[in-house]
Structures are given as structure tokens and as C-alpha cells.
C-alpha positions in Angstrom: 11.3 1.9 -52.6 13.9 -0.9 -51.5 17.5 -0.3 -52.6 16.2 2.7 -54.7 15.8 0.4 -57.5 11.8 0.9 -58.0 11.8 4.5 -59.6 10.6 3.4 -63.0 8.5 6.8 -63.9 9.0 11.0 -63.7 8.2 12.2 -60.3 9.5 13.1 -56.8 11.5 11.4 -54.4 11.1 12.2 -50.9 14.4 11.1 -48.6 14.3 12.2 -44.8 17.6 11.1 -42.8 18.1 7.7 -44.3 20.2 5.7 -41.4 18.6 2.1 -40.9 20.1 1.1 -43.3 22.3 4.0 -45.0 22.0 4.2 -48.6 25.0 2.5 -50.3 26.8 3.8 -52.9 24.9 1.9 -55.9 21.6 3.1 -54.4 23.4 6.7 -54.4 24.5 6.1 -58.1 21.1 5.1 -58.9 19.5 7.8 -57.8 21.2 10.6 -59.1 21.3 9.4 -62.1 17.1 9.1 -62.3 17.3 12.7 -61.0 19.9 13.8 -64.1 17.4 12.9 -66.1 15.0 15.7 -65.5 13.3 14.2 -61.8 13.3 15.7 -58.5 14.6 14.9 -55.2 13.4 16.1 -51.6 16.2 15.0 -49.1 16.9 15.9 -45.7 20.3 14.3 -44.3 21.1 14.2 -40.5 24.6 13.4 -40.2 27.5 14.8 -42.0 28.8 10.9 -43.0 25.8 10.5 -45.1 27.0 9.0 -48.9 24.4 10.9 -50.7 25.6 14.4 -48.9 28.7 13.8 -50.1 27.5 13.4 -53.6 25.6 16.2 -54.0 28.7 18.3 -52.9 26.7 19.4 -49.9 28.1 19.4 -46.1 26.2 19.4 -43.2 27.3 21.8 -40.4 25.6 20.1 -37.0 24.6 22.1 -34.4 22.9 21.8 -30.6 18.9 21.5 -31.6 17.4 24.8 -31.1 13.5 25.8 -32.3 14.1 28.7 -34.2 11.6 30.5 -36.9 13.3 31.6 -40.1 11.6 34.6 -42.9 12.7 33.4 -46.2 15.5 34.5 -48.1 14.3 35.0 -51.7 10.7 35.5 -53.5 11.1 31.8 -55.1 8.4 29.3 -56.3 9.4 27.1 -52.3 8.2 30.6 -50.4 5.2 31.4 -51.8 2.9 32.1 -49.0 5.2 31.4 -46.1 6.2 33.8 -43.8 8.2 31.6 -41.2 9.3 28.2 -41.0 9.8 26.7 -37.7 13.0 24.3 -37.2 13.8 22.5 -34.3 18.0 21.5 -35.3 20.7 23.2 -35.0 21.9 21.6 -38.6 23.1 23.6 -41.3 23.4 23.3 -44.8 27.2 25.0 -46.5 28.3 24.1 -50.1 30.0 25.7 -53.0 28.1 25.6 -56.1 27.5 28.7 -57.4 23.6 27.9 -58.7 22.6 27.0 -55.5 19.5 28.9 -54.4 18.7 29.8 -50.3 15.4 30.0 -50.1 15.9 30.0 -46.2 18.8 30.4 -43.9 20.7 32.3 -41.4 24.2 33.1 -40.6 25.1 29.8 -40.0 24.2 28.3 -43.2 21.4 27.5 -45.4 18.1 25.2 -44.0 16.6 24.8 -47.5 18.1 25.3 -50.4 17.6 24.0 -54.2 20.5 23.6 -56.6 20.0 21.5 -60.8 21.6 18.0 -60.8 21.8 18.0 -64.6 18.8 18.0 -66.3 16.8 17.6 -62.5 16.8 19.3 -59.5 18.2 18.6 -55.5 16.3 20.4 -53.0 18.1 19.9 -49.5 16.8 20.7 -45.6 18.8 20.4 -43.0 16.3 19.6 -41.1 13.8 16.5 -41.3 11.3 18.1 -38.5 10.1 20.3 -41.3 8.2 17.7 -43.2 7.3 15.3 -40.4 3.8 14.5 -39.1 5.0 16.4 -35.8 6.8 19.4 -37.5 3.8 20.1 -40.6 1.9 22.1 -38.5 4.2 24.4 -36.8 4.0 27.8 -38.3 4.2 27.8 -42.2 6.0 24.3 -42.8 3.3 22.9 -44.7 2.8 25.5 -46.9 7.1 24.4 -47.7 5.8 20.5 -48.8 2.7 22.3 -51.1 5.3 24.4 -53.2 7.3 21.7 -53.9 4.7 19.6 -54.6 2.5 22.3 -57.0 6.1 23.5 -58.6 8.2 20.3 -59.0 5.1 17.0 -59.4 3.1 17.7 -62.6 1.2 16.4 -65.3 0.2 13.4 -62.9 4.0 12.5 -61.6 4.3 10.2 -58.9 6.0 10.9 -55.3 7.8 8.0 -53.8 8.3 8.0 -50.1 11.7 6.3 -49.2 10.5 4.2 -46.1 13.0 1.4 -47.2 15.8 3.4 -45.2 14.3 4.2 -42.4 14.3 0.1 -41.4 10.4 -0.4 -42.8 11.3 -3.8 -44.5 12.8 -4.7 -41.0 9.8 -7.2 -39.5 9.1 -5.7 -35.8 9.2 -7.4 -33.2 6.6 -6.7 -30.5 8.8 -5.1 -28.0 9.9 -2.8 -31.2 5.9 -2.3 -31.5 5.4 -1.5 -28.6 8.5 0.9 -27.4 6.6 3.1 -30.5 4.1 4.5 -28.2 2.7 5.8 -24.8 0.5 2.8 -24.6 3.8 0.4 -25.4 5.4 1.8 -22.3 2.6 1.6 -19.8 1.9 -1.9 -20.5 5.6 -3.0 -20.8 5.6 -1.3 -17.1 2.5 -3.3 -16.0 3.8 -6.4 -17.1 7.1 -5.8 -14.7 5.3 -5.0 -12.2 3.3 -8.4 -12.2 6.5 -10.4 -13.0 7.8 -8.6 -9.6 4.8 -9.0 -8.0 5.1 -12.6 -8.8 8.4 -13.6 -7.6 8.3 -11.4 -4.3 4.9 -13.3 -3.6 6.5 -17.2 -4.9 10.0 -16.6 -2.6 10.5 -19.1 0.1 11.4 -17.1 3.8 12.8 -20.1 4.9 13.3 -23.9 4.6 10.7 -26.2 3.3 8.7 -27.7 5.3 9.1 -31.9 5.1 6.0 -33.2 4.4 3.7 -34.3 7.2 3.9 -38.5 7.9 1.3 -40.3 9.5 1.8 -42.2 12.2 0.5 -46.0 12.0 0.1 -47.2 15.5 0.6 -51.1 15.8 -2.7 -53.0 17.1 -0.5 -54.4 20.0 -0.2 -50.8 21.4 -3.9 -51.0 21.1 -3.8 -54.3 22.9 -1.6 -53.1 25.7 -3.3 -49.9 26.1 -6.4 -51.8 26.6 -5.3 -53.9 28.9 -3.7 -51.3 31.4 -7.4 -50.2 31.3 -9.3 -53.1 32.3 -6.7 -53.3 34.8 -7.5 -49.9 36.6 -10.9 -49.9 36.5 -10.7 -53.7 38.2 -12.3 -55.1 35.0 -9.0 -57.5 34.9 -11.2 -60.6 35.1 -13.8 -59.1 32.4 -11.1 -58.5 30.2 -9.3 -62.2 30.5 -13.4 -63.3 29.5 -13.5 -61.2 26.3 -9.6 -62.5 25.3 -11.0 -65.9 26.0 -14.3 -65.7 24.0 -12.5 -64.0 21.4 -10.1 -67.4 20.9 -13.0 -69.1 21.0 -14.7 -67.6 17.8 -10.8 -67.8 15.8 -10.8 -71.3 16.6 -13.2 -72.1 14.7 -10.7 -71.7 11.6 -7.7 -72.2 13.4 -8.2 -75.3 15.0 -5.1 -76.9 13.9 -2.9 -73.9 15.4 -1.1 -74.9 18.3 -0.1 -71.4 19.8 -4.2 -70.8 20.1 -5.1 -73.9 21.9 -2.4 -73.6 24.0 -3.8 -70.1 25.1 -7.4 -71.5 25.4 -6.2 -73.9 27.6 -4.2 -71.1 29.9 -7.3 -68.5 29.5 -9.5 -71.3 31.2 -6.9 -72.3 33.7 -6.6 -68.2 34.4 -11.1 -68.2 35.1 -10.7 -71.3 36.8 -8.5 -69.7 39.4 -10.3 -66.0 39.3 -7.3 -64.3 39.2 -4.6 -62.6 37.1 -2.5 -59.5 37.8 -2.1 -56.8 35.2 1.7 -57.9 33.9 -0.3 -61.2 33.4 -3.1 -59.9 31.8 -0.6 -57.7 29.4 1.5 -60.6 28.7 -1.4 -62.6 27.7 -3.1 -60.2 25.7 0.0 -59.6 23.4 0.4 -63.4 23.1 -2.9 -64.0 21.9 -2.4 -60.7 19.3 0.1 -62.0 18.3 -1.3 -65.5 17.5 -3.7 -64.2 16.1 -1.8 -61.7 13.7 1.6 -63.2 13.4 2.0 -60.4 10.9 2.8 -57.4 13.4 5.4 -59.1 15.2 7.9 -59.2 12.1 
């Protein structure tokens, strides 16, 4: 019933604590005016502010919420076959029109009474519990909701149900969904505890780690290593055979490279003579690397 501009037949008009948003004063104007003209109206207001309290010449006496059970006041048509409603606030209805019937109450002030608005009738609670899903079952509470319905919606009259101030147009989100219920909770719980879970298990105790570089060694380290080698295990004179017979199989495409057959020349001078000492042998075999991969000695 948005606005309160959708009441185009006879009937009731349920209102329970209208506050997201308020009914404005047009919407108030509106509806007491489709009341005047021989409808009904259910309301139940919750704060003493509220526009269409203050139109209906009612005020609202709040109290600390207390679950009390009431007798009724009167034999009306609203307390037919009730013997005690249950209310759970401490609210309070007080006015001063004289037609204004108590059908339930205590010393504080009234909890439902029923009053004409010109050709209509207002019939106020001060609480909304009574006609909740929650508070219908609690002692005679439905029984309330079926008098007003058998006494006040005849001859097929329709019932609106004001949702349209209670935020129903609002589009939820779904953390508003979910907030709603039990089942909302424990998963929004769940899902912090796995976001938690998730940044105590990503967190760094410390600095990074640099990332692990591989060492290239040069092949004259290889060369030299060798050489020391042959050296120790007296192979010195093997080893000047292989560095010669390996110049021998390059010159075959490097004939026209002087460093090589200058160190042919010196390798066969070196087996000529049967010796060579290990600095000798070192200092040759890095020569020949060398002329043979000019590359690693940039």
C-alpha cells in the first residue's frame, strides 16, 4: 500500500508501528479521510512522535516492556471469547474523547481501545506484539485479530496490510537478508572466521626471501681445475697430450688463426722436451681456452 494511496475499495486497514519510513502528513490526510467514509482502521503506534497518533487525538504513554496478561474491560464485539491477552510493552494508550471504548486496559492506560472517526471507526493497541506472527499465539491474542475481522470486514471487504512503512519497497541487500535470521548470523560468523583464517595464514614473519641465483661457473675454472688435477696425480704430461690433440682437431677450421698455431708449435716443443711444471701446464691450458673461446675472456 505505498504512500497510502492504493485504498480504492471498503475494507480494513491494518497499520503496526509504521517507522521506515513514517507516514507523512498527506499519507495521514489520506487515510483518515477513507476511514471518515465509513472504513476501518487497525493501528498500533510505537512511539509517541508518530503523525497519525497525533491525529487521531491519541497519546501514547511509553513504558519499560513488561509481559503482562490483561481480562478485558467490557462485554464488546473485540472480547468475545477472550479471557486474557498477553502484551509484552509497557506502552499505553491515554486520550480524551468521550466515545472512546476500553475494551482492555489497566491503570496505566488503555491497550486496546476503539473510538468512530466520522462515519468509520479507529481501533488503537498500544502494542504491535499482539498481532504479530510471534505474539498470535500467546494466550487469547488471536482470538483479538478474529473479532475484528468477523465484526468490522463484511460483505467480502478487503484487508490491506501496510508493509510499505515498515521499509518493504526498500530492495535488501544481502547482508540485510541475512542479519534476518539465525542462519544469516552463523554464516556471516563463518565467513570471518575464514577471512581471519586467511590473513593470519598469508602474513609474512619476516623478510622475503631474495630469490635464489644460479651460479654459472666460467669453463676456464673448469680448465684450471682440471689442470691442478692432472698435475697431482702426475698425469701433467697426459694432460699437455690431450691440450695438444685437442688443437689439433680445431685446426682444422682455424687454420688461419695465429694464436692456435702458435700454441701447436709450443705444445710440441713442451713433448719434445717431456716436461712441464704445473704453473706451465695452467698457463697453457688457459691460453689455449681462451683461443679457443675468445668469448669468456671479455
Amino acid at each position: 500500500m505505498p504512500k497510502l494511496t492504493g485504498m480504492t475499495a471498503d475494507g480494513l486497514t491494518i497499520i503496526l508501528a509504521p517507522d521506515h519510513p513514517p507516514i507523512s502528513e498527506a499519507g495521514v490526510k489520506r487515510l483518515l479521510e477513507w476511514v471518515q467514509q465509513g472504513n476501518t482502521l487497525l493501528f498500533a503506534p510505537e512511539k509517541r512522535e508518530d503523525q497519525l497518533a497525533k491525529s487521531l487525538g491519541i497519546e501514547l504513554h511509553q513504558g519499560k516492556p513488561i509481559k503482562t496478561s490483561l481480562a478485558p474491560l467490557a462485554l464488546t464485539e473485540l472480547t468475545a471469547g477472550i479471557q486474557r491477552l498477553v502484551v509484552r510493552s509497557g506502552n499505553r494508550i491515554l486520550m480524551g474523547k468521550m466515545d472512546a471504548v476500553r475494551h482492555f486496559g489497566d491503570s496505566s492506560g488503555g491497550v486496546v481501545i476503539s473510538f468512530r472517526e466520522g462515519a468509520g471507526t479507529a481501533i488503537v493497541l498500544s502494542d504491535p506484539h499482539l498481532v504479530t506472527n510471534e505474539g498470535l499465539p500467546e494466550g487469547d491474542n488471536l482470538n483479538l485479530l478474529v473479532n475484528v475481522l468477523f465484526s468490522f470486514v463484511k460483505d467480502s471487504k478487503i484487508v490491506y496490510l501496510d508493509e510499505y512503512h515498515h521499509g518493504f519497497e526498500r530492495r535488501p541487500t544481502i547482508l540485510h537478508l541475512l542479519k534476518g535470521t539465525p542462519t544469516g548470523w552463523a554464516l556471516i560468523q563463518v565467513l570471518l572466521a575464514i577471512i581471519i583464517l586467511l590473513y593470519s595464514r598469508g602474513r609474512r614473519f619476516g623478510r622475503p626471501k631474495p630469490v635464489f641465483k644460479e651460479i654459472h661457473r666460467s669453463s676456464m675454472e673448469y680448465v684450471t681445475s682440471l689442470a691442478g688435477i692432472y698435475h697431482n696425480a702426475q698425469a701433467s704430461f697426459l694432460a699437455l697430450l690431450n691440450l695438444y690433440e685437442r688443437l689439433t682437431r680445431s685446426a682444422a677450421w682455424a687454420k688461419s688463426n695465429r694464436s692456435i698455431m702458435e700454441l701447436m708449435d709450443e705444445c710440441r716443443r713442451k713433448i719434445a722436451s717431456g716436461e712441464i711444471s704445473e704453473k706451465e701446464l695452467i698457463d697453457l691450458s688457459r691460453r689455449i681456452e681462451l683461443a679457443l673461446h675468445p668469448e669468456e675472456g671479455r
